[in-house]
C-alpha beads as a LAMMPS data file, in Angstrom:
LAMMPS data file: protein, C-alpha beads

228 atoms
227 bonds

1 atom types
1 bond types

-500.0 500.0 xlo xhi
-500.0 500.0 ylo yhi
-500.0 500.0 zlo zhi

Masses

1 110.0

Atoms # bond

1 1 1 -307.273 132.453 379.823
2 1 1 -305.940 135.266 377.548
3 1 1 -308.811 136.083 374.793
4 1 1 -306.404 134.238 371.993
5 1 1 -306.440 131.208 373.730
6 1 1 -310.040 131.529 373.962
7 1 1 -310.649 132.565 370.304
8 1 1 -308.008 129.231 369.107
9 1 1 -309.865 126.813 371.539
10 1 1 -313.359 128.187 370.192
11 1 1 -311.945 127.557 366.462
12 1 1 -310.549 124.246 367.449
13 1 1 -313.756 123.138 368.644
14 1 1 -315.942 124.089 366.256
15 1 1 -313.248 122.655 363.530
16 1 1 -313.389 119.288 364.843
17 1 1 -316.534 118.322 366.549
18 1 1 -320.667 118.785 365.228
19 1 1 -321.993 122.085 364.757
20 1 1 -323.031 123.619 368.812
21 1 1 -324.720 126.365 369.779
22 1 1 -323.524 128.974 371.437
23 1 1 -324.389 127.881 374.881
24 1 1 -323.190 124.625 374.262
25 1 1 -319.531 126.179 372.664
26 1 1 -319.798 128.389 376.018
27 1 1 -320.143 125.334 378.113
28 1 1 -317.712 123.260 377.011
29 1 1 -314.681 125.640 377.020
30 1 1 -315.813 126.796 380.398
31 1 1 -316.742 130.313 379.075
32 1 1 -319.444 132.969 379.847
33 1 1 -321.488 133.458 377.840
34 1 1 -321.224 136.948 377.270
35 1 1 -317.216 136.466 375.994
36 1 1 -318.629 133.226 373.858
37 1 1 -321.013 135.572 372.155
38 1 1 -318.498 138.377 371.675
39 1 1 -315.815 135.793 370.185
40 1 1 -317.860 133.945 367.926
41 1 1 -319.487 137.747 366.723
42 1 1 -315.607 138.869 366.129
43 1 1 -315.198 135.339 364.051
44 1 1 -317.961 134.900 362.249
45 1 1 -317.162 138.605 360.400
46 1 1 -314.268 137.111 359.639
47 1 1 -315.583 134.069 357.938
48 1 1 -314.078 131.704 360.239
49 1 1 -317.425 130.347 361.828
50 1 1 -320.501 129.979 359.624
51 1 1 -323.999 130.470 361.957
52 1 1 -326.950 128.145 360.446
53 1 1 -330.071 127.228 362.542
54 1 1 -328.232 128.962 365.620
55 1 1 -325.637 126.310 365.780
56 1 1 -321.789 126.780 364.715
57 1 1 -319.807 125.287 362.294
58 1 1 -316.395 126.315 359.819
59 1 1 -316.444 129.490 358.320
60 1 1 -315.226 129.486 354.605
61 1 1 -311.903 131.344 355.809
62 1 1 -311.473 128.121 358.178
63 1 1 -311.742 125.609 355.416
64 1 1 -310.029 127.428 353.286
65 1 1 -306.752 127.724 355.359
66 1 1 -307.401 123.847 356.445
67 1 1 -307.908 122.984 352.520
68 1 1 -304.371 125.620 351.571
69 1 1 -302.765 123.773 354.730
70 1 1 -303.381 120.175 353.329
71 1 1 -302.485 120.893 349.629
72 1 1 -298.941 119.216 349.720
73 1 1 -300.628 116.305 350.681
74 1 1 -303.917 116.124 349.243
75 1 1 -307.448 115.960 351.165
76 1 1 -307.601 112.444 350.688
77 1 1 -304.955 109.708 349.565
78 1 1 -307.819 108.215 347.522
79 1 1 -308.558 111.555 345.683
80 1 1 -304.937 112.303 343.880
81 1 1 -304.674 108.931 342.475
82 1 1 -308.151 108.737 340.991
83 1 1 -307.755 112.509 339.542
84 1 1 -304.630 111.565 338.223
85 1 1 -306.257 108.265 336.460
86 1 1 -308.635 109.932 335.081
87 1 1 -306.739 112.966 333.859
88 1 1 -304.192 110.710 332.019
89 1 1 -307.825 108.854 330.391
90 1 1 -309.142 111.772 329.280
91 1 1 -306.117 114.589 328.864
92 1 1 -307.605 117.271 330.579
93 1 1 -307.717 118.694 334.027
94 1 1 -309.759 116.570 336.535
95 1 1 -310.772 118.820 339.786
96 1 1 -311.789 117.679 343.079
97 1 1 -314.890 120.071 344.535
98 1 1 -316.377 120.020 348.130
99 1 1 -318.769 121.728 349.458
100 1 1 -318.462 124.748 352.278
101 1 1 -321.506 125.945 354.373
102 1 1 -321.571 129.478 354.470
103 1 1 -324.212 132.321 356.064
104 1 1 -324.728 133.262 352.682
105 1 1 -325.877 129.319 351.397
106 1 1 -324.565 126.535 349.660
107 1 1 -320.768 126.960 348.227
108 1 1 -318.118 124.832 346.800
109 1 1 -314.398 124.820 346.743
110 1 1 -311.755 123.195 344.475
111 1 1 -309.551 121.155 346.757
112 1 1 -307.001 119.153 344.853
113 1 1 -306.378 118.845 341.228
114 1 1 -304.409 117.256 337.693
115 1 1 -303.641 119.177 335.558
116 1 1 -303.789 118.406 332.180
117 1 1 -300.262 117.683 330.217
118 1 1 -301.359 119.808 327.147
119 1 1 -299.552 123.614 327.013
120 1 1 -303.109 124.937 326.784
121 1 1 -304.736 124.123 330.157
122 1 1 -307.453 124.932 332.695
123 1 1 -305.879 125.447 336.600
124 1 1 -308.457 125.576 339.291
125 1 1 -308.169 128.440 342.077
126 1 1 -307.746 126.071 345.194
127 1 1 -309.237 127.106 348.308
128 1 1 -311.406 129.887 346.884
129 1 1 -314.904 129.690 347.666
130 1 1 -317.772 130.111 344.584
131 1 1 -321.538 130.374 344.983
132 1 1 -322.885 126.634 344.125
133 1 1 -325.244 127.660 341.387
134 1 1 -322.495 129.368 339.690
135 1 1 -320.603 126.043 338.631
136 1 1 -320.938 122.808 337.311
137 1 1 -319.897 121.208 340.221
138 1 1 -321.762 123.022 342.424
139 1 1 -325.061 122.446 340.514
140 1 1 -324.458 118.574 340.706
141 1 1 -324.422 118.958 343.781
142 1 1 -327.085 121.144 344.575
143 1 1 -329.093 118.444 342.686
144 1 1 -328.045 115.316 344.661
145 1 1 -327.431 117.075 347.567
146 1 1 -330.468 118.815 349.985
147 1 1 -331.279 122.290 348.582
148 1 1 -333.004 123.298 350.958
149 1 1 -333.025 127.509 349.807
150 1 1 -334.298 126.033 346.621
151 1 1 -331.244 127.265 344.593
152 1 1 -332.592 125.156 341.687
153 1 1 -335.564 125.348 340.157
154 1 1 -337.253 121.538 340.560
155 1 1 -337.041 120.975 337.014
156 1 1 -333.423 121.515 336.386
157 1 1 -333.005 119.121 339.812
158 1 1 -334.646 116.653 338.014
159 1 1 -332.613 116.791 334.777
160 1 1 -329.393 117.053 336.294
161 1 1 -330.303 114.039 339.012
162 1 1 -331.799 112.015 335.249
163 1 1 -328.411 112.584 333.768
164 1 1 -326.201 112.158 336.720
165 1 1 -324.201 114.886 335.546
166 1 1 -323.908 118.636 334.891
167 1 1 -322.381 120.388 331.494
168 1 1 -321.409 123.173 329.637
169 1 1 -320.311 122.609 325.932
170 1 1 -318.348 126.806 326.289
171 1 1 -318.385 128.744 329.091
172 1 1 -317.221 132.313 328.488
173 1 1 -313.710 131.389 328.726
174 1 1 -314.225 128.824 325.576
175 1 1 -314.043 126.316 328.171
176 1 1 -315.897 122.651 327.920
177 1 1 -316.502 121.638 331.736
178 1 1 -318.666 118.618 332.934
179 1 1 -319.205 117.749 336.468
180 1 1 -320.660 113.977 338.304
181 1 1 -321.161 113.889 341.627
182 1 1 -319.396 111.616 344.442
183 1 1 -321.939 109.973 346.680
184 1 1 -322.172 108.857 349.825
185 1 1 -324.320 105.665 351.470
186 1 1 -327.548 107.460 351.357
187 1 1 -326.581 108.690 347.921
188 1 1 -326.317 112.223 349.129
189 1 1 -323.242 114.405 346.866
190 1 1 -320.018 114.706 349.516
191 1 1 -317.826 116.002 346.472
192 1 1 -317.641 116.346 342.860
193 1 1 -315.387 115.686 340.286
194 1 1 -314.746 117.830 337.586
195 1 1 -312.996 118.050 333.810
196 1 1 -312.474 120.575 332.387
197 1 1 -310.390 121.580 329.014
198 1 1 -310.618 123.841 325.894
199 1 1 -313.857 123.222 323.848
200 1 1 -311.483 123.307 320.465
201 1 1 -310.315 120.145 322.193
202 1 1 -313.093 118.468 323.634
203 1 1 -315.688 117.580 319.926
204 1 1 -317.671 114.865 321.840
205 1 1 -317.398 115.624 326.001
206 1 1 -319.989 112.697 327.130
207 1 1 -317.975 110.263 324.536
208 1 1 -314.794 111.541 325.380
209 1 1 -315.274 112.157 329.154
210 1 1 -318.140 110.775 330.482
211 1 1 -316.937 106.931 331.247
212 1 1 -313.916 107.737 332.451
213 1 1 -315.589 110.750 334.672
214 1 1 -318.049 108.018 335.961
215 1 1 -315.274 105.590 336.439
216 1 1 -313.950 108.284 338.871
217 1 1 -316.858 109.492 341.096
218 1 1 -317.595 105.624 341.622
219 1 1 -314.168 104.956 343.067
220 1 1 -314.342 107.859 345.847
221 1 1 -318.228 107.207 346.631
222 1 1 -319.858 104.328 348.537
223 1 1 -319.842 100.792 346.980
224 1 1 -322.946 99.635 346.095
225 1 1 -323.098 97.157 348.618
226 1 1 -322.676 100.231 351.226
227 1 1 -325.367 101.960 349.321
228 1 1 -327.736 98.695 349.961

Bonds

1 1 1 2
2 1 2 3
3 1 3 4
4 1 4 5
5 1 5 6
6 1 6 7
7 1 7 8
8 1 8 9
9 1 9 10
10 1 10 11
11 1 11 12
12 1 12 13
13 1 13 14
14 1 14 15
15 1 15 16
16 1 16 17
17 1 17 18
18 1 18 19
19 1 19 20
20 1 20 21
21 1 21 22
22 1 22 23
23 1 23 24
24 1 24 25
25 1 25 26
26 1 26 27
27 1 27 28
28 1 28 29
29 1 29 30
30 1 30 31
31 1 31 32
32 1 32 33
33 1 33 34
34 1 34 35
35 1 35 36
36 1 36 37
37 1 37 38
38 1 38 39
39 1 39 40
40 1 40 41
41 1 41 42
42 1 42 43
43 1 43 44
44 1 44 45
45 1 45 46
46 1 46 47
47 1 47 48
48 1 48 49
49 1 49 50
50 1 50 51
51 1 51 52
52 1 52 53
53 1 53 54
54 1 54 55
55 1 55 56
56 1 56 57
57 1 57 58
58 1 58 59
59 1 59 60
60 1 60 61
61 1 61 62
62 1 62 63
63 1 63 64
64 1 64 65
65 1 65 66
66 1 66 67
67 1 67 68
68 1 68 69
69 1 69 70
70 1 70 71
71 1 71 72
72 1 72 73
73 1 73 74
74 1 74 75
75 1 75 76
76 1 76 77
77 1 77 78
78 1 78 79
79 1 79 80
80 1 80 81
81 1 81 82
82 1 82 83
83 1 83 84
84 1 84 85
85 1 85 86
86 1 86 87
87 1 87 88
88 1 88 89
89 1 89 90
90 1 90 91
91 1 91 92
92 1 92 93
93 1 93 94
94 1 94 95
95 1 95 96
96 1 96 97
97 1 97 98
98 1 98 99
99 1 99 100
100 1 100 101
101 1 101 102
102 1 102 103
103 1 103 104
104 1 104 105
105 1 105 106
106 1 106 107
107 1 107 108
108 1 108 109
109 1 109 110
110 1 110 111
111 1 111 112
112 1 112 113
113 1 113 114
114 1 114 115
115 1 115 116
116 1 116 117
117 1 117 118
118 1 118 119
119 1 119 120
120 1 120 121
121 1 121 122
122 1 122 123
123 1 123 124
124 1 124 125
125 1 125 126
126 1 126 127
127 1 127 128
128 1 128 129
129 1 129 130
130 1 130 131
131 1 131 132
132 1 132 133
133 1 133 134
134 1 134 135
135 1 135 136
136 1 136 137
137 1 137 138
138 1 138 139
139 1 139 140
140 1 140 141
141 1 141 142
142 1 142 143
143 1 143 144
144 1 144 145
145 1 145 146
146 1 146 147
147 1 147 148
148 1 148 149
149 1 149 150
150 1 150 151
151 1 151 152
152 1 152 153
153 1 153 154
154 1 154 155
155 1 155 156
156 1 156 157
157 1 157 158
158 1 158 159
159 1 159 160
160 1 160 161
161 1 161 162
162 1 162 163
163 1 163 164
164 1 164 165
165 1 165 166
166 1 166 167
167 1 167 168
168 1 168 169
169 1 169 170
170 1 170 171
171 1 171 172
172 1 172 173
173 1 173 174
174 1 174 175
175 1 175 176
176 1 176 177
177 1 177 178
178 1 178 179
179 1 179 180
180 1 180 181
181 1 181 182
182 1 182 183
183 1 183 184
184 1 184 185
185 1 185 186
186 1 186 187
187 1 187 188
188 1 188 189
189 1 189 190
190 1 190 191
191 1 191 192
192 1 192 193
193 1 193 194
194 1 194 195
195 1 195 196
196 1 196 197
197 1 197 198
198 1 198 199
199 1 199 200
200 1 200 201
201 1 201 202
202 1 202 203
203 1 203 204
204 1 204 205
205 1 205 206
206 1 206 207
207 1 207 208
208 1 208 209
209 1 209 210
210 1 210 211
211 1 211 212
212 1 212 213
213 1 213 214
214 1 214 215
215 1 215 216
216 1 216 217
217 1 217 218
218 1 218 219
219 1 219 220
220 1 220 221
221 1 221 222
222 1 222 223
223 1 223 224
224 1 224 225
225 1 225 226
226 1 226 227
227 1 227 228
């Protein structure tokens, strides 16, 4: 097997299945391990593979090109709809975040959006990895989510997990943004919705955007019953 047949089945099988070890990547694709440790070396430099608690799993550069790949379509056929729901509700642009485990921690990505109709507008970077802490989104769900490097400080966990949602009235951009989380079964954050819009526009953003924002997150996440 020529070494980029090895290096696509290695990607293929980290993509798809739960994060292995190296011995266990070596194993299955019938590799040594010496030329297992060399290719996943080569591709986690690249940012395909991500290494965390010596087992392997995508790389940001991986989930970005599957996220870039996917965009025609949307991640999700439940995701456009709802975005675009609550977009027309509230006249701004409603993002859909994930997040992306990375060597260097916790970050998110936008991965489908609505744009708002207005001339003035906020457009998300899709695909583009951002340090969690760094966003709204990201600190949502940090906060519903296991932190385990402790990114937040315990009090500001607590306050975003009592309000259910993160905010900023203007970023540096003169941007309003606020951010709810989508949760699974076990109430864990597996996404994150965001709004976001000129703070000129947005007076009141919790009675403008909040119910509709809710609305939105509870759609994607687990029913209660599921939750039960």
């Amino acid at each position: 097997m020529r070494n980029i047949e090895r290096t696509l089945a290695l990607l293929e099988r980290v993509a798809v299945g739960p994060p292995l070890t190296q011995a266990q990547l070596a194993d299955d694709l019938d590799l040594s391990r010496s030329t297992a440790s060399d290719l996943l070396r080569d591709l986690q430099k690249l940012g395909y593979v991500s290494l965390r608690e010596r087992s392997y799993s995508p790389g940001v550069r991986l989930l970005s090109l599957l996220v870039r790949s996917r965009q025609a379509t949307s991640l999700s056929a439940a995701v456009r709809p709802t975005l675009q729901a609550l977009s027309e509700a509230v006249g701004e642009t409603a993002i859909f975040v994930t997040s992306v485990a990375d060597a260097k921690g916790l970050q998110v990505m936008s991965v489908d959006e609505v744009q708002s109709p207005h001339e003035l507008r906020y457009v998300a970077q899709l695909g583009r990895p951002y340090d969690a802490a760094t966003t709204m989104a990201g600190q949502v769900m940090l906060a519903f989510g296991e932190d385990t490097a402790g990114v937040l400080k315990a009090s500001q966990r607590a306050a975003i997990r009592e309000r259910g949602y993160t905010l900023t009235a203007s970023d540096p951009r003169g941007a309003t943004i606020i951010a709810a989380p989508v949760l699974d079964a076990a109430g864990q954050a597996v996404g994150a919705i965001t709004v976001i819009g000129p703070a000129s526009r947005i007076a009141d953003p919790e009675g403008m955007i909040l119910g509709p924002l809710r609305e939105a997150v509870a759609r994607l996440g687990a029913s209660p019953s599921e939750k039960d």
